[in-house]
C-alpha positions as protocol buffer text, in pm:
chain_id: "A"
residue {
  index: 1
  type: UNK
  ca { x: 0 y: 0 z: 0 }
}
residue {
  index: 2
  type: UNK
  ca { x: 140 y: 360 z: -47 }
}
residue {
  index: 3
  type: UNK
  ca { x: 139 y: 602 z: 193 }
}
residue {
  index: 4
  type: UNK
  ca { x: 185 y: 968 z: 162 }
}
residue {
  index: 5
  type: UNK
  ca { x: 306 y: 1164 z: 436 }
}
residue {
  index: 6
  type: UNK
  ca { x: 424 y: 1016 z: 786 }
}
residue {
  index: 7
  type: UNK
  ca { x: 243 y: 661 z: 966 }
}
residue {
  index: 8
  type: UNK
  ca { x: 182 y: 792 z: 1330 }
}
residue {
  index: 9
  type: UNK
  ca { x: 119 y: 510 z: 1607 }
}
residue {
  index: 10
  type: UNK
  ca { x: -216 y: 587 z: 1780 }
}
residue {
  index: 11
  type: UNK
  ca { x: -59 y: 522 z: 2117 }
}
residue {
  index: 12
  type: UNK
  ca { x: -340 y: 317 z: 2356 }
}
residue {
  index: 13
  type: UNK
  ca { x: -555 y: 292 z: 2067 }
}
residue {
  index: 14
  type: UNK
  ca { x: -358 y: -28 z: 1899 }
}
residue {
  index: 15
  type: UNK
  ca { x: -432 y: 163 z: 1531 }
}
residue {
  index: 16
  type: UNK
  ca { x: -240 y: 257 z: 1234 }
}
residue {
  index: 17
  type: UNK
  ca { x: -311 y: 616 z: 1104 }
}
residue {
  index: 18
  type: UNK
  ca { x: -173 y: 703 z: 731 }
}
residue {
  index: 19
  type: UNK
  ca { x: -295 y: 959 z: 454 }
}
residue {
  index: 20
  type: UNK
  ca { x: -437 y: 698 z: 223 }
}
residue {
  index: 21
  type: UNK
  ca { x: -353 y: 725 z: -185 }
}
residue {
  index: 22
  type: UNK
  ca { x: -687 y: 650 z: -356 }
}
residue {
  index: 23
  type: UNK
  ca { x: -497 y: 430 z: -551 }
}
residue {
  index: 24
  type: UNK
  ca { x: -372 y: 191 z: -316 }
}
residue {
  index: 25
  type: UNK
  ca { x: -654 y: 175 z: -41 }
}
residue {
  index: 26
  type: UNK
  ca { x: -659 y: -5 z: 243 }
}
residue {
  index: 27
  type: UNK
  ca { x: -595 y: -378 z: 236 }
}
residue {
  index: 28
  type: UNK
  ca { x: -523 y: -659 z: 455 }
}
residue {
  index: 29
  type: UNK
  ca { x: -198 y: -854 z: 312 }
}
residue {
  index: 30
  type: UNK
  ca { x: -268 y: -916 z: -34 }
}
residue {
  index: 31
  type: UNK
  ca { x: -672 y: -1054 z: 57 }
}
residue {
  index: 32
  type: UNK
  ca { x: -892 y: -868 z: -116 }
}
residue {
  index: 33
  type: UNK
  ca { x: -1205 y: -1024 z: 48 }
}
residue {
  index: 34
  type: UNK
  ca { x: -1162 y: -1079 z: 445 }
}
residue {
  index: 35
  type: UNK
  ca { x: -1382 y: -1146 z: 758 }
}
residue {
  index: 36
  type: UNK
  ca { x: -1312 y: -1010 z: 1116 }
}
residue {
  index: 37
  type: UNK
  ca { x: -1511 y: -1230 z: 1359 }
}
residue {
  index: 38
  type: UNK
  ca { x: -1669 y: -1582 z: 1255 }
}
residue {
  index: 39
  type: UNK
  ca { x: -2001 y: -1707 z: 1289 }
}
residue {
  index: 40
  type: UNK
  ca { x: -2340 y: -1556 z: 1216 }
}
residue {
  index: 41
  type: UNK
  ca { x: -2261 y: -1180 z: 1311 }
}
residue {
  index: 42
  type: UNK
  ca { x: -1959 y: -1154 z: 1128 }
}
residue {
  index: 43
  type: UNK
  ca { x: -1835 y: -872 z: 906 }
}
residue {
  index: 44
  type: UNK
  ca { x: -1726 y: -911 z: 565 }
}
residue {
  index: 45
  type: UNK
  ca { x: -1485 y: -682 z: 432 }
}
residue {
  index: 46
  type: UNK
  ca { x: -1378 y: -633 z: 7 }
}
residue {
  index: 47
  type: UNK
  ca { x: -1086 y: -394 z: -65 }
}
residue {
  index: 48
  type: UNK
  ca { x: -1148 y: -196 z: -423 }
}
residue {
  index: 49
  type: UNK
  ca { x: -1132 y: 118 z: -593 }
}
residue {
  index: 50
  type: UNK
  ca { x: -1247 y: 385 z: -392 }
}
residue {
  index: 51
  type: UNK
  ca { x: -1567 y: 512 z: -434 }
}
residue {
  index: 52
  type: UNK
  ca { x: -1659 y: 267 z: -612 }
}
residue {
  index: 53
  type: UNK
  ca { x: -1885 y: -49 z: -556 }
}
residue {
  index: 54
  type: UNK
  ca { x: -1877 y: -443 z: -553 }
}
residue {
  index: 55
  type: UNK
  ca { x: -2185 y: -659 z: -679 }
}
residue {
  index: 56
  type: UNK
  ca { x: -2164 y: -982 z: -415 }
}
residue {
  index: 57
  type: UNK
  ca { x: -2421 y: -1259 z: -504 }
}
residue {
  index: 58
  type: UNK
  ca { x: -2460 y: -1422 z: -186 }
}
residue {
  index: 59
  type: UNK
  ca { x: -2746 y: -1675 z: -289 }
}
residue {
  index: 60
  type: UNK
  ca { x: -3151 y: -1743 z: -161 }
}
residue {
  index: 61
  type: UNK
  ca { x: -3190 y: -1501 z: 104 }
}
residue {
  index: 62
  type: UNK
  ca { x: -3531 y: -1562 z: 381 }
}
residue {
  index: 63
  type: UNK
  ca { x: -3813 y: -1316 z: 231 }
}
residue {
  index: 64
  type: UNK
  ca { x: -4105 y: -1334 z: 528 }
}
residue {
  index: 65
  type: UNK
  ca { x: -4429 y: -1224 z: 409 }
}
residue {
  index: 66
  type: UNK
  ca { x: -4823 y: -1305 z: 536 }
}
residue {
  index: 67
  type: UNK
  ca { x: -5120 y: -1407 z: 334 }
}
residue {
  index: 68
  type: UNK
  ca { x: -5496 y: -1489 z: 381 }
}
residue {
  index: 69
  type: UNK
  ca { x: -5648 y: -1803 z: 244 }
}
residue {
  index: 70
  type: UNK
  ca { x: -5887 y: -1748 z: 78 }
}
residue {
  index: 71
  type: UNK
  ca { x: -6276 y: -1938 z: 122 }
}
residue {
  index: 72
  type: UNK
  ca { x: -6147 y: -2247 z: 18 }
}
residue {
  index: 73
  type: UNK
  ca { x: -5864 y: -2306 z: 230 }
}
residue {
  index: 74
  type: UNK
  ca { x: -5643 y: -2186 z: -62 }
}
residue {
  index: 75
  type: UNK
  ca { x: -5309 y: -1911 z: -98 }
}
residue {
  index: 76
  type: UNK
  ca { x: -5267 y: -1859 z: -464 }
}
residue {
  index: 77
  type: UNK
  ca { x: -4905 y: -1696 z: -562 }
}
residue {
  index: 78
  type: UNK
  ca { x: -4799 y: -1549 z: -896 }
}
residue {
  index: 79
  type: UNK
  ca { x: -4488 y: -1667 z: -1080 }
}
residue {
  index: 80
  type: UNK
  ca { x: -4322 y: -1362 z: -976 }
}
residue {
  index: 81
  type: UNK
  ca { x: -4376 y: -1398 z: -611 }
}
residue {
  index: 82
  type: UNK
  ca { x: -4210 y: -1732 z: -642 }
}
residue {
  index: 83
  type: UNK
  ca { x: -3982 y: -1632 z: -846 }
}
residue {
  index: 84
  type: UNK
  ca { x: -3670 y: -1884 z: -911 }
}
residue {
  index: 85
  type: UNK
  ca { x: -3642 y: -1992 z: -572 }
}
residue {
  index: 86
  type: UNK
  ca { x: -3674 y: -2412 z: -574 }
}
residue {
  index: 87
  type: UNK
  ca { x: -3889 y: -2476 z: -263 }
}
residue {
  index: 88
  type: UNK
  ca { x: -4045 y: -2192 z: -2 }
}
residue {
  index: 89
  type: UNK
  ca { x: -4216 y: -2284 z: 336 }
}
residue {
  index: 90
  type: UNK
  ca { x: -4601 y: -2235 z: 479 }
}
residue {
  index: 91
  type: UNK
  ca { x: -4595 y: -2174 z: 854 }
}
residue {
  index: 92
  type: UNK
  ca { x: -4287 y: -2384 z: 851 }
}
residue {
  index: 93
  type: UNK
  ca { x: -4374 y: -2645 z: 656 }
}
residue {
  index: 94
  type: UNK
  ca { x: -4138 y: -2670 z: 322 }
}
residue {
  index: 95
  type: UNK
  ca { x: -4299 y: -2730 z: 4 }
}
residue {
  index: 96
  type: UNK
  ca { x: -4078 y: -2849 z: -301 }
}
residue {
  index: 97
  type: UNK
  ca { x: -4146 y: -2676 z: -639 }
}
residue {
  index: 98
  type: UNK
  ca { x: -4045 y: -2915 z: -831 }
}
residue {
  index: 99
  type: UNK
  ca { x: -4270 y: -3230 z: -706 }
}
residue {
  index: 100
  type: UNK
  ca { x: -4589 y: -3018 z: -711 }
}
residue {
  index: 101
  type: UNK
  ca { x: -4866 y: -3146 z: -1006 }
}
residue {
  index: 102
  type: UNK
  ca { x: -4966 y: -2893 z: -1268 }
}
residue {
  index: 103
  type: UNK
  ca { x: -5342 y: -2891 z: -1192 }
}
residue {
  index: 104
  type: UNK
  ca { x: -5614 y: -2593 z: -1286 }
}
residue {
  index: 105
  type: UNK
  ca { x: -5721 y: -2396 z: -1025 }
}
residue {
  index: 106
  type: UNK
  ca { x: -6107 y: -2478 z: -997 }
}
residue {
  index: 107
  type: UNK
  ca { x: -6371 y: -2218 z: -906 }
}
residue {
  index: 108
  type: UNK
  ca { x: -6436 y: -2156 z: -538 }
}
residue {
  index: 109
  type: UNK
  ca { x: -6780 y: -2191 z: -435 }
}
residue {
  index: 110
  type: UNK
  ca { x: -6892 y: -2123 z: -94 }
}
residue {
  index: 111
  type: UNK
  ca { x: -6629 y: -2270 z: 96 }
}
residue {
  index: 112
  type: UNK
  ca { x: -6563 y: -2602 z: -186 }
}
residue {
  index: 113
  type: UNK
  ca { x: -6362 y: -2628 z: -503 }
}
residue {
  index: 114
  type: UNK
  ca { x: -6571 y: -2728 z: -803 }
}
residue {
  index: 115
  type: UNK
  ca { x: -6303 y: -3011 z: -833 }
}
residue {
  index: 116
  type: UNK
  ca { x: -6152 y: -3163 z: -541 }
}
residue {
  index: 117
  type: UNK
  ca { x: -5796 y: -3025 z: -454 }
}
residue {
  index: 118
  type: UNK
  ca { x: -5662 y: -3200 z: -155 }
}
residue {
  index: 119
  type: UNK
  ca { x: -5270 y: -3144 z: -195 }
}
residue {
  index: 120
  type: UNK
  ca { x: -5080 y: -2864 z: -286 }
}
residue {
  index: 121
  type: UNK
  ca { x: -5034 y: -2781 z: -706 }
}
residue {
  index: 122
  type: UNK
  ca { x: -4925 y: -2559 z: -999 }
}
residue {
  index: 123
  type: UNK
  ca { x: -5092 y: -2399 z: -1268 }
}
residue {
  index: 124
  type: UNK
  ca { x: -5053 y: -2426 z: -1607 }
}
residue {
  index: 125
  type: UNK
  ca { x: -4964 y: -2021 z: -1618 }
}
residue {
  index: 126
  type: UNK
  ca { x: -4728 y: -2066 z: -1329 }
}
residue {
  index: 127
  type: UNK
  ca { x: -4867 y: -1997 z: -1033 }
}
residue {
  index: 128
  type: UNK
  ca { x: -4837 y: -2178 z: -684 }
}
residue {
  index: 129
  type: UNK
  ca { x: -5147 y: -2299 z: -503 }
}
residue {
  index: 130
  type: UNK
  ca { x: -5098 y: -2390 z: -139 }
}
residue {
  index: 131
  type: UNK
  ca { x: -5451 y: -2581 z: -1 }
}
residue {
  index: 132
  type: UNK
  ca { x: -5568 y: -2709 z: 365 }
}
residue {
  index: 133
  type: UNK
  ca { x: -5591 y: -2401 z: 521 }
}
residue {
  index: 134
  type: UNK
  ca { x: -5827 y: -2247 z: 717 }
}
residue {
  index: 135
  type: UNK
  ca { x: -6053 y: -1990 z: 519 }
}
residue {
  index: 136
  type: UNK
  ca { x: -5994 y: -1646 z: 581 }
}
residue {
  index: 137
  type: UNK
  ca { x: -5685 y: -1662 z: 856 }
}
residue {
  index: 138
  type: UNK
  ca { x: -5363 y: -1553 z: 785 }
}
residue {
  index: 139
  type: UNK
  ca { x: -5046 y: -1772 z: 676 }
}
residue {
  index: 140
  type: UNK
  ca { x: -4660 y: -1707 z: 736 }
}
residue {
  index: 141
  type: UNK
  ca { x: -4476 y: -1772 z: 410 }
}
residue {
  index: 142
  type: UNK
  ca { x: -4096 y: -1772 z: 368 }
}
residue {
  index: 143
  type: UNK
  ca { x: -4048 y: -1734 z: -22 }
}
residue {
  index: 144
  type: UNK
  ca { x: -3604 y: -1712 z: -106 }
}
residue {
  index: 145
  type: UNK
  ca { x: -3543 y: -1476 z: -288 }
}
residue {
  index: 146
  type: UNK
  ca { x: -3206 y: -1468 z: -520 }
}
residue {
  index: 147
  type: UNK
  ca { x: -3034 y: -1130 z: -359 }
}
residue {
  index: 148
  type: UNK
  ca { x: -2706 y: -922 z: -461 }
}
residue {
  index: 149
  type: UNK
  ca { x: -2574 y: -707 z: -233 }
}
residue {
  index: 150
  type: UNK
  ca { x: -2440 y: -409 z: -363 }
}
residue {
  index: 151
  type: UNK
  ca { x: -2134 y: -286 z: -117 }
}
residue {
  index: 152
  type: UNK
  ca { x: -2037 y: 47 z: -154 }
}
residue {
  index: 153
  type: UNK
  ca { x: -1654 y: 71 z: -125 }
}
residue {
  index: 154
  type: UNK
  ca { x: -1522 y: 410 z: 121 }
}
residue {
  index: 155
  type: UNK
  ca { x: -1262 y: 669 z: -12 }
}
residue {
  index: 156
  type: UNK
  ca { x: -1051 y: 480 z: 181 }
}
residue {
  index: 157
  type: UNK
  ca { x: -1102 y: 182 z: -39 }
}
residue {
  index: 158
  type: UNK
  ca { x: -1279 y: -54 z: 124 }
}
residue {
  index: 159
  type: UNK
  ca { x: -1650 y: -183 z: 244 }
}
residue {
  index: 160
  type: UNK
  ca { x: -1854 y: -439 z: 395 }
}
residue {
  index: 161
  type: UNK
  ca { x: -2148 y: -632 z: 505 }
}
residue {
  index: 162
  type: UNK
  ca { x: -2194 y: -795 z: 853 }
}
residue {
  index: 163
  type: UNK
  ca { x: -2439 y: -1097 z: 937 }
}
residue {
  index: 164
  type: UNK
  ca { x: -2657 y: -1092 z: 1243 }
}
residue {
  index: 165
  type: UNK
  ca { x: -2884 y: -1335 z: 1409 }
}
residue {
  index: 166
  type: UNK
  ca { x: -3205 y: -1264 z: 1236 }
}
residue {
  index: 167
  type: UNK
  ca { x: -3016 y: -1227 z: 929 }
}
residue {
  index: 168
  type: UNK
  ca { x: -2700 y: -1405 z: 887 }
}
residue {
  index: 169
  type: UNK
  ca { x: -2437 y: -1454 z: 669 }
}
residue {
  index: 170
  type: UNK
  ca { x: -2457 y: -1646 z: 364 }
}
residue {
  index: 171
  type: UNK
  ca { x: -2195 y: -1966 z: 364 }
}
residue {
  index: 172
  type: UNK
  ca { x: -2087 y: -1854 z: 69 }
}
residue {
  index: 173
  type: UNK
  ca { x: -2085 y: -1609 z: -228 }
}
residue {
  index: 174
  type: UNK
  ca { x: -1979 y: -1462 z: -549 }
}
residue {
  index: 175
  type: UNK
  ca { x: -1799 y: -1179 z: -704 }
}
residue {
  index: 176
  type: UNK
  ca { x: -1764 y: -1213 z: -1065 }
}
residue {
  index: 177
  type: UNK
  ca { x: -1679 y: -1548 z: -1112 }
}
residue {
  index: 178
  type: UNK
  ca { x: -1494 y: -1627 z: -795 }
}
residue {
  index: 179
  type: UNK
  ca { x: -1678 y: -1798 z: -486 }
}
residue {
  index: 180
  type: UNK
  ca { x: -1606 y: -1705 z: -160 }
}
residue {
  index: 181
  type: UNK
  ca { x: -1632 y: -1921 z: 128 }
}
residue {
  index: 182
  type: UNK
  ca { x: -1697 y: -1715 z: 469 }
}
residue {
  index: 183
  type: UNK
  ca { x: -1537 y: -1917 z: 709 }
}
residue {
  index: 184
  type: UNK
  ca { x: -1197 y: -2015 z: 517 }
}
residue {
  index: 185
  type: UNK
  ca { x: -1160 y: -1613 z: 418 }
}
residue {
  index: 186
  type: UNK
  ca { x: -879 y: -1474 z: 603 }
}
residue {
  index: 187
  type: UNK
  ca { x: -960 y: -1334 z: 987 }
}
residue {
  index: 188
  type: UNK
  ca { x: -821 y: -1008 z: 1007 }
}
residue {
  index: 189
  type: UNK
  ca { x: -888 y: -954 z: 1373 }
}
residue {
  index: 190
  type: UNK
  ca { x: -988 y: -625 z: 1367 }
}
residue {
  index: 191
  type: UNK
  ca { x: -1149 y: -359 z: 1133 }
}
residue {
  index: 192
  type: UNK
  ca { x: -996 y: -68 z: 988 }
}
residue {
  index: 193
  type: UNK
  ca { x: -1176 y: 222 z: 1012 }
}
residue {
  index: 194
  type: UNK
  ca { x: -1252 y: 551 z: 781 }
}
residue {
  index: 195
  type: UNK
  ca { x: -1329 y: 918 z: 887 }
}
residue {
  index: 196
  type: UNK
  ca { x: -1272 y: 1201 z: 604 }
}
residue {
  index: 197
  type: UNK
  ca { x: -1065 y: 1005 z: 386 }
}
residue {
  index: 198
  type: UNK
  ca { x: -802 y: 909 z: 708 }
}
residue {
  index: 199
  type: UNK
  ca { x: -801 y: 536 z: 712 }
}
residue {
  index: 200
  type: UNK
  ca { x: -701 y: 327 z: 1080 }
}
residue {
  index: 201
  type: UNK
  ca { x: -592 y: 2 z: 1067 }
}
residue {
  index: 202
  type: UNK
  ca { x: -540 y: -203 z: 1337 }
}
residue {
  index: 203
  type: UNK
  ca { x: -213 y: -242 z: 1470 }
}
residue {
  index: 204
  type: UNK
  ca { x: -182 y: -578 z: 1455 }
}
residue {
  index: 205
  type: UNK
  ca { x: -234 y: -558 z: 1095 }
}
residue {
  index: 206
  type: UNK
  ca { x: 165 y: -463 z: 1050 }
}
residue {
  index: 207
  type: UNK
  ca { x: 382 y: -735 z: 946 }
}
residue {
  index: 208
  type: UNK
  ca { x: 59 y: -924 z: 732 }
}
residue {
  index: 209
  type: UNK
  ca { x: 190 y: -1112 z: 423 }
}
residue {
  index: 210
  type: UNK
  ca { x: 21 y: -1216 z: 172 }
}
residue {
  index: 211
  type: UNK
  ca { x: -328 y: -1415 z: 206 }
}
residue {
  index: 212
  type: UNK
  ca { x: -349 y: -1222 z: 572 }
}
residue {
  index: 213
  type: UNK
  ca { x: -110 y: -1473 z: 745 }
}
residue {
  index: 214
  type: UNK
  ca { x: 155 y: -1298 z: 949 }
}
């Protein structure tokens, strides 16, 4: 990395301080994707241009929604609430797209299809019907979605996402072509920071070779 100006040691803050060049932002060793923590509520970090951004495809992410069945037991989704996900769940229950029948949806009367439906079916036109439940109450569905997270990269050259318990991490995910497992990517320790173009790195970071080893 090149540094203009003088490195100063934050003395009882363990950080590295340095005027960052635009061109040669802040990186740990030679990784351009690292982690600091492990498990759910870790943080992923991506070095790049600054001011720039990084597309990261990180799979079928949980989309929780709620709908009422209608007079016949039934929930009737569109194609594009499905969308390409390959199985979605019904107050916890997981139904697999691919093993469902292509049926018609009959007409509802009263509180009866015109033609029996006891299991759970596709339409010809694409949509999902989900029967057995009970007439006008309200369903939890969980219905993937495929989800790229745009990360917007600092002037100091790098940014990240972090995982949580409600919402954590992917395993994996892509950038470009390359797939990045989470918990083989290098474990930097500690963030670096960012405030008006000044970039902090953690002390510990001196010494790093390349892959983040030290």
């Amino acid at each position: 990395m090149k540094i203009k100006g003088i490195i100063a040691l934050l003395v009882g803050v363990g950080a590295i301080a340095a005027g960052i060049n635009p061109a040669a932002a802040i990186q740990y060793g030679t990784a351009n994707v690292y982690r600091v923590g492990s498990g759910s509520s870790a943080t992923v970090f991506f070095h790049g241009t600054a001011d720039s951004s990084i597309s990261a495809d990180i799979g079928y992410v949980s989309k929780i929604s709620s709908k009422l069945a209608g007079s016949c037991g039934e929930i009737v989704l569109s194609g594009s609430t499905v969308g390409t996900t390959s199985a979605l769940k019904i107050n916890s229950t997981t139904v697999t797209l691919a093993s469902l029948p292509t049926q018609l949806l009959p007409t509802c009367t009263g509180s009866s299809f015109a033609e029996a439906r006891t299991a759970n079916f596709k339409t010809p036109d694409g949509k999902v019907v989900l029967v057995g439940n009970t007439a006008g109450t309200s369903a939890t569905l969980d219905i993937p979605k495929a989800t790229v997270k745009t990360v917007k990269i600092n002037a100091c050259g790098f940014g990240s996402f972090k995982g949580s318990d409600s919402a954590p991490l992917p395993t994996s995910f892509k950038v470009g072509a390359t797939t990045y497992t989470v918990s083989t990517l290098p474990d930097a320790g500690g963030a670096p920071r960012c405030s008006s173009g000044m970039g902090y790195v953690p002390a510990s970071w001196l010494g790093v070779t390349a892959g983040g080893g030290s």
